[in-house]
TORVEX-69809 format. One record per residue (C-alpha): residue number from 1; residue in three letters; chain; x, z, y. Coordinates in nm, 2 decimals, padded with zeros to 4 digits, always signed. Example, Ala and Ser with C-alpha at 12.3 -4.5 7.8 and 13.67 -1.06 7.14 Angstrom:
REM residues 2
  fise  torvo  loke      xx      zz      yy
     1    Ala     A  +01.23  +00.78  -00.45
     2    Ser     A  +01.37  +00.71  -00.11
This chain:
REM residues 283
  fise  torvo  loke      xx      zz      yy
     1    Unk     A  +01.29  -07.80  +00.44
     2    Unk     A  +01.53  -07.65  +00.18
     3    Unk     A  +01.52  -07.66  -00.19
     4    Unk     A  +01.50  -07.31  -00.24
     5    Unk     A  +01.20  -07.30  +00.06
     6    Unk     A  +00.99  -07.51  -00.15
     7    Unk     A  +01.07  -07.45  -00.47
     8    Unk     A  +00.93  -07.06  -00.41
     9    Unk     A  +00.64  -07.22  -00.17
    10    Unk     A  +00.24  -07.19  -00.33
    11    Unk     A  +00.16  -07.53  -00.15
    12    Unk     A  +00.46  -07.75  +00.00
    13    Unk     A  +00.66  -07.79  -00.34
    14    Unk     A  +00.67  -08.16  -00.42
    15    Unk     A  +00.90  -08.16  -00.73
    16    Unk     A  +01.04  -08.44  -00.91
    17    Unk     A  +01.34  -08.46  -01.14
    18    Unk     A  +01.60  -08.72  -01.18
    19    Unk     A  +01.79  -08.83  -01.47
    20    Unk     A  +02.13  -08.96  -01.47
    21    Unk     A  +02.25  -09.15  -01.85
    22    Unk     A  +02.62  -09.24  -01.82
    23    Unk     A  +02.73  -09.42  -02.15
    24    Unk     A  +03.15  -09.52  -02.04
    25    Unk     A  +03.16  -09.78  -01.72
    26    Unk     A  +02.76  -09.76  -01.74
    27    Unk     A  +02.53  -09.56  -01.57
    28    Unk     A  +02.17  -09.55  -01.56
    29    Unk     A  +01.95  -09.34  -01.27
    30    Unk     A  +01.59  -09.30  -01.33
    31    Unk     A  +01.36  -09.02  -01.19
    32    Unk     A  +01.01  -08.89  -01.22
    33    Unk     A  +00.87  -08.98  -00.88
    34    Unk     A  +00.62  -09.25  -00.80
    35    Unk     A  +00.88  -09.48  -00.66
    36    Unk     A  +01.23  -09.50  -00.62
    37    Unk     A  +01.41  -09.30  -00.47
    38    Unk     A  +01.82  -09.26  -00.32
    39    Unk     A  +02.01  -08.98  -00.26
    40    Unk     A  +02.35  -08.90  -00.15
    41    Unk     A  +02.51  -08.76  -00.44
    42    Unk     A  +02.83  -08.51  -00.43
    43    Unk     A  +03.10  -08.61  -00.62
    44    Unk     A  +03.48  -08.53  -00.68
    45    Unk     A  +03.56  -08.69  -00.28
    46    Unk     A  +03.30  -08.75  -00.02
    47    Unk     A  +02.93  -08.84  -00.16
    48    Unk     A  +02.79  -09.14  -00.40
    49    Unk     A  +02.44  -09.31  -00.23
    50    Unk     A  +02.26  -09.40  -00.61
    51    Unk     A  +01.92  -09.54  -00.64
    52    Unk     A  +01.66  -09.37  -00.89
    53    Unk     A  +01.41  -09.56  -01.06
    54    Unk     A  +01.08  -09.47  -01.09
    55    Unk     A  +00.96  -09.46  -01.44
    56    Unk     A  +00.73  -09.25  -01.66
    57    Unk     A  +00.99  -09.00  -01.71
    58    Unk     A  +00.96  -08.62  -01.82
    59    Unk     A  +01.15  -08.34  -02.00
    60    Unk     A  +01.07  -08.01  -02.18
    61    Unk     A  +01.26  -07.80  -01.99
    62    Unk     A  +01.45  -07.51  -02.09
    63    Unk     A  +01.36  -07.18  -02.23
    64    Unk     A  +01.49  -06.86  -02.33
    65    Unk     A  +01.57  -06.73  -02.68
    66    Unk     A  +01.68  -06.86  -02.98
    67    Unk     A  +01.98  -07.04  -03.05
    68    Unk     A  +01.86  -07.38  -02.90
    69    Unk     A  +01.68  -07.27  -02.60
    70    Unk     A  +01.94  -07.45  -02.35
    71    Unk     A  +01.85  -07.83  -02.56
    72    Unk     A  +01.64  -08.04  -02.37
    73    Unk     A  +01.39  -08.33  -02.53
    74    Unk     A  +01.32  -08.62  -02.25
    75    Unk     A  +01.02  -08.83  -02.30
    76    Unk     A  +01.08  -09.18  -02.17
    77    Unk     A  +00.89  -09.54  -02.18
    78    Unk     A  +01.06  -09.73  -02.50
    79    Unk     A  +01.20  -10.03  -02.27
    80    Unk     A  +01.50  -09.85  -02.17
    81    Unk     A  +01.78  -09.99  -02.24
    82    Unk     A  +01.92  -09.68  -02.42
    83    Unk     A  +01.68  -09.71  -02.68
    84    Unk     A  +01.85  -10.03  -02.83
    85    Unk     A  +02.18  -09.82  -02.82
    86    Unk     A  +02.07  -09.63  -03.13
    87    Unk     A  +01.83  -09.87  -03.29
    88    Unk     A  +02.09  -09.89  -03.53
    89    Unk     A  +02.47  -09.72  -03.54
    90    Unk     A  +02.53  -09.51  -03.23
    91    Unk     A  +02.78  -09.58  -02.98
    92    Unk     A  +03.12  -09.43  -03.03
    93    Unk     A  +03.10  -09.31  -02.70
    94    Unk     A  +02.92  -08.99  -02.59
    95    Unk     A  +02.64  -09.05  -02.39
    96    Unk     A  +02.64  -08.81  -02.09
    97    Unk     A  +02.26  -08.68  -01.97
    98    Unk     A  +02.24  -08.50  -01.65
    99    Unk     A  +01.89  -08.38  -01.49
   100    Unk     A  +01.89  -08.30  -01.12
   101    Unk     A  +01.56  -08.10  -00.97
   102    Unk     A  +01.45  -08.17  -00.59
   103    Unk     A  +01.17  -08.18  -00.40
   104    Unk     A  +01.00  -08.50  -00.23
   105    Unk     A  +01.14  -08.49  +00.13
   106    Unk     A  +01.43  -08.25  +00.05
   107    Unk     A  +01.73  -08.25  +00.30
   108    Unk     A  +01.93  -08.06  +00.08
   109    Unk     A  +02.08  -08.25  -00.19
   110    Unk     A  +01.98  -08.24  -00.56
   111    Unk     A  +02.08  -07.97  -00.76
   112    Unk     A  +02.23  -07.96  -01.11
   113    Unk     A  +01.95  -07.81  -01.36
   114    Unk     A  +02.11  -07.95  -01.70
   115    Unk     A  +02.39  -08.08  -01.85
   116    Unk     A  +02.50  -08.24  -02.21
   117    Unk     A  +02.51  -08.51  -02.42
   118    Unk     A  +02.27  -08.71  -02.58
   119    Unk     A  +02.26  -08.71  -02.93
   120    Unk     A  +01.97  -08.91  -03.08
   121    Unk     A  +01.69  -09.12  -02.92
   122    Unk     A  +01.40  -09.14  -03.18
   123    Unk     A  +01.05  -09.34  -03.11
   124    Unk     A  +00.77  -09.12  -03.07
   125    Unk     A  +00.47  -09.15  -03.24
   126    Unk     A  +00.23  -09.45  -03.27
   127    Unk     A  +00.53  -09.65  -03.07
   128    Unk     A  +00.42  -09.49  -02.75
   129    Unk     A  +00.76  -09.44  -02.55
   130    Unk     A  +01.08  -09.26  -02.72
   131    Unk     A  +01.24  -08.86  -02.74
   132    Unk     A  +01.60  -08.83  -02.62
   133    Unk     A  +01.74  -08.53  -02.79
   134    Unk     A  +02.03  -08.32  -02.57
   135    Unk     A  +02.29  -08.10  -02.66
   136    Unk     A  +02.39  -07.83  -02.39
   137    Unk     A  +02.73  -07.86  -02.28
   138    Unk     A  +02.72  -07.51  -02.37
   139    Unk     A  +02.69  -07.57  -02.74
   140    Unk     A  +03.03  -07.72  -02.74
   141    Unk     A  +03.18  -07.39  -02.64
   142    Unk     A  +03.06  -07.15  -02.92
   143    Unk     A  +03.31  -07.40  -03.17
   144    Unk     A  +03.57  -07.34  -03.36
   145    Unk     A  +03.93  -07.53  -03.25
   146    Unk     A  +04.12  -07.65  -03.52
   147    Unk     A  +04.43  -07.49  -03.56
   148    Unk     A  +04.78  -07.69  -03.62
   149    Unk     A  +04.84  -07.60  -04.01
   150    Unk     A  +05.15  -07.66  -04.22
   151    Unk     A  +05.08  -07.99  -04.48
   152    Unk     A  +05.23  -08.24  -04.60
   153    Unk     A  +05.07  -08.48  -04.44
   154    Unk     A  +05.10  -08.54  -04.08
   155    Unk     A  +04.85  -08.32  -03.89
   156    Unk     A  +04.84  -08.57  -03.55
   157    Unk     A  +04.60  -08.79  -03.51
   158    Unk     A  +04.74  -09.17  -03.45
   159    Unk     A  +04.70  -09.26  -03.13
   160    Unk     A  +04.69  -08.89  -02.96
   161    Unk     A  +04.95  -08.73  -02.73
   162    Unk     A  +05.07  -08.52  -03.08
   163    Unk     A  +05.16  -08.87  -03.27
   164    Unk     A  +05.29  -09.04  -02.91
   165    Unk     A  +05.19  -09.41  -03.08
   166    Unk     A  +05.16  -09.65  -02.78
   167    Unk     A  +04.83  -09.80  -02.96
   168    Unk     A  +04.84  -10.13  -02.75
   169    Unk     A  +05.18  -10.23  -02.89
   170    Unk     A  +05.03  -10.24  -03.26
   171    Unk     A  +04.70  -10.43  -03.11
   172    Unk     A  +04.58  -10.76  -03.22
   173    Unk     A  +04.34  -10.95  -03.06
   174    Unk     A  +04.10  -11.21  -03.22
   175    Unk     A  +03.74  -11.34  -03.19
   176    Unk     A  +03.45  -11.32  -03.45
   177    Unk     A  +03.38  -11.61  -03.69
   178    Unk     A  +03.12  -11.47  -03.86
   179    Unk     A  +02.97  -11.15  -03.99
   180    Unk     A  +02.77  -10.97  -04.21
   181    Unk     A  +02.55  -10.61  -04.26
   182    Unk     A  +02.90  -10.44  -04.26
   183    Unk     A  +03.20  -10.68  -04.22
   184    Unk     A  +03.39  -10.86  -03.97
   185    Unk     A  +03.53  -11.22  -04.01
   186    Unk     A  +03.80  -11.19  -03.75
   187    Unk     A  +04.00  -11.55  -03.64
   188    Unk     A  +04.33  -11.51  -03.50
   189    Unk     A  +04.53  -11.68  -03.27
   190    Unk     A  +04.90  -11.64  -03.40
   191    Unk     A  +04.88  -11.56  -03.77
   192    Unk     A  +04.67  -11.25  -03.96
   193    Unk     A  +04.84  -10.93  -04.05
   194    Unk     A  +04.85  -10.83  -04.41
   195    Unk     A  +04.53  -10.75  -04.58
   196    Unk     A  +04.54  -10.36  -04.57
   197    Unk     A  +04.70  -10.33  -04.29
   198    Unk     A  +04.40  -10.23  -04.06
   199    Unk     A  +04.29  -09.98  -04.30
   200    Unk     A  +04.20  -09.67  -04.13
   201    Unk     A  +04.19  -09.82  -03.83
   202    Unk     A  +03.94  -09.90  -03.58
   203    Unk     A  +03.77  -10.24  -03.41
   204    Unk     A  +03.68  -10.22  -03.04
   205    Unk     A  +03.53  -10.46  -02.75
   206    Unk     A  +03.34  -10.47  -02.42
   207    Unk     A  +02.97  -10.38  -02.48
   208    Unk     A  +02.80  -10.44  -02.16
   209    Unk     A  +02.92  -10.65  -01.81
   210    Unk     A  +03.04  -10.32  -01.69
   211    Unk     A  +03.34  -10.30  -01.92
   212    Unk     A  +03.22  -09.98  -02.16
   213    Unk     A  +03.35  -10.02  -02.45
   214    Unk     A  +03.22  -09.93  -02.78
   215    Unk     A  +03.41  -09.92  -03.14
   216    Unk     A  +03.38  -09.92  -03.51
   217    Unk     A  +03.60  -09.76  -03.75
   218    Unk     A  +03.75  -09.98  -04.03
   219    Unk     A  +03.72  -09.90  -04.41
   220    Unk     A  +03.96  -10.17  -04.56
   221    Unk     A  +04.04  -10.53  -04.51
   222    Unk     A  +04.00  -10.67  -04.83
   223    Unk     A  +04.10  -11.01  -04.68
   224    Unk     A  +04.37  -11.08  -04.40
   225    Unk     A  +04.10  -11.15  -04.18
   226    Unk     A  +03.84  -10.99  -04.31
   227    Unk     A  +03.73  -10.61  -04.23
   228    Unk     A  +03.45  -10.35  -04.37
   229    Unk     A  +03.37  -10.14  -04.13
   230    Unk     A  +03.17  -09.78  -04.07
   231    Unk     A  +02.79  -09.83  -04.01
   232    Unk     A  +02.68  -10.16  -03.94
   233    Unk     A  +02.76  -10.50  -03.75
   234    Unk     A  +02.47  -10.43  -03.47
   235    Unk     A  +02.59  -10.51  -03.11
   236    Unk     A  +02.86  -10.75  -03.26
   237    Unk     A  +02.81  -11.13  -03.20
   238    Unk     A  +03.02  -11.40  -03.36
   239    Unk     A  +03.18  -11.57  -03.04
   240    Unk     A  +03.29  -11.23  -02.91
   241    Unk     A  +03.64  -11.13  -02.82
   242    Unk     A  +03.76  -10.83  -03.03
   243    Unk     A  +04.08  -10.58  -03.08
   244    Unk     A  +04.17  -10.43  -03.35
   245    Unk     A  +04.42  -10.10  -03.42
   246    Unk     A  +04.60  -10.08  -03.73
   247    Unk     A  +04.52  -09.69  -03.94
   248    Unk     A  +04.76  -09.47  -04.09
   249    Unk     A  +04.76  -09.28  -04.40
   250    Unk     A  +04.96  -09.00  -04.28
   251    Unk     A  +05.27  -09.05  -04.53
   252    Unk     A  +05.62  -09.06  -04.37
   253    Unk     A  +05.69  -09.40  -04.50
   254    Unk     A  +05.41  -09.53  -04.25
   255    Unk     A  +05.54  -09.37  -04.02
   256    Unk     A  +05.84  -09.50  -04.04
   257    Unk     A  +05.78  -09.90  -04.17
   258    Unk     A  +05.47  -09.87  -03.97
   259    Unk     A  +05.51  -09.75  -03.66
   260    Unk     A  +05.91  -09.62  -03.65
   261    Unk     A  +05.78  -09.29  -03.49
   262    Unk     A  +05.89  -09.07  -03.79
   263    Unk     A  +06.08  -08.81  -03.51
   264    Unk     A  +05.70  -08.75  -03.43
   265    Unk     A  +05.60  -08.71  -03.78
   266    Unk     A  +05.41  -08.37  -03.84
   267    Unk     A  +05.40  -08.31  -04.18
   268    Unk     A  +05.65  -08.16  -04.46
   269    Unk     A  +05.64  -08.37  -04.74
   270    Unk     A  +05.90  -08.15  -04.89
   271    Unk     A  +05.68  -07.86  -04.89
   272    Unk     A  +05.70  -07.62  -05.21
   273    Unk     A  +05.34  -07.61  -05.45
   274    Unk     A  +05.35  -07.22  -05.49
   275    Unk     A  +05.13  -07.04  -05.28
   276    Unk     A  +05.29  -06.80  -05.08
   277    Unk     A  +04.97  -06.55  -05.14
   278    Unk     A  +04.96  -06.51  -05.46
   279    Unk     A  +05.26  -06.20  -05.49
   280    Unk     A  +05.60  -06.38  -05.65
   281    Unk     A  +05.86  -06.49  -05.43
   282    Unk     A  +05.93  -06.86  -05.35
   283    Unk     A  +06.26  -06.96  -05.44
């Protein structure tokens, strides 16, 4: 039988959800049903087989009204692996939730009831299992863009297709010596930049054996192979193989001694302090 047969049927419905969590390279598939279960999944060419597994696994559902009615809560046992993932900082990565409704003994394949991301995972109360919070795809729509402005400092972000920075030519690779709350003891194999000269920038590696990779921004380097960082140290082991991207204070001389991309530089440094609002002419 047909989704849309049993779904509208008073006694041969057999509903179950499923639950797809991809975080990068990793992807996790659990569903609602007593057991596991495998479907044929379409996706961009051909189908996917992937295997569910059964856990105690439920979500709110949506409703209508209000200006959160398309977020979703999913109750889930506490010994999935996502809950470690914010048991401390969050990944840099968004997490992508998808929920797929079917029906035990469906021929048709599973169709798409929600989509976001995931945006907290908190523990529910008394320990018993934990909440992930979604965000509707949707939401992301209603934003405002940022509009390109006139400053004198460059507008780009380093790295993007704006700035054009190859960001593997100013890469360094190195391998943890030691660490604390929120620092990075970093050993090199040829010798460390300058201290300062990560500033800004960010610290990356491989987070799990599929090759997602999470990152931490960097407040300063106080020491040529030492680095602050944003949030905390958790998920970082001393032994592990790190790279790290040098940051850029948006001034042309960076740009320049830097990175030599100054004919990508947006900014005016030369820009006048009158504002051309306020009725008298700029000379």
């Amino acid at each position: 039988m047909s989704f849309e047969s049993r779904e509208i049927s008073n006694q041969d419905g057999l509903r179950i959800a499923l639950y797809e969590i991809e975080w990068g390279e990793t992807k996790w598939y659990y569903t609602s049903a007593d057991k596991d279960l495998t479907f044929d999944i379409p996706v961009d060419v051909g189908t996917e087989t992937r295997t569910y597994k059964a856990v105690a696994i439920s979500d709110s559902g949506m409703t209508q009204g209000g200006s959160n009615n398309n977020d979703i809560t999913v109750s889930a046992p506490s010994n999935i692996p996502l809950r470690d993932l914010f048991a401390s900082t969050p990944p840099s990565l968004e997490i992508w939730l998808t929920i797929r409704r079917a029906h035990y003994g469906d021929t048709d394949p599973p169709l798409i009831y929600w989509s976001g991301t995931i945006t907290n995972v908190k523990p529910q109360e008394g320990n018993a299992g934990i909440d992930i919070v979604g965000k509707t795809l949707l939401a992301s729509f209603g934003r405002s863009g940022l509009r390109l402005a006139w400053t004198r400092g460059c507008p780009h972000m380093l790295y993007d297709q704006d700035c054009g920075v190859d960001r593997e030519l100013h890469a360094r690779t190195g391998t943890i010596s030691a660490l604390t709350g929120n620092s990075v003891t970093v050993t090199f194999d040829d010798p460390a930049p300058v201290a300062g000269w990560f500033d800004g920038g960010f610290i990356q590696w491989e987070a799990s054996l599929e090759g997602t990779v999470d990152r931490r921004g960097i407040v300063s380097s106080p020491l040529d192979n030492k680095f602050i960082i944003f949030g905390t140290t958790y998920r970082l082991a001393v032994g592990m193989e790190v790279k790290l991207y040098p940051g850029c204070d948006l001034a042309t001389g960076t740009c320049l001694n830097k990175f030599d991309n100054l004919a990508n530089y947006g900014g005016f440094e030369q820009m006048t302090g009158k504002n051309p609002f306020d009725g008298t002419a700029i000379i």
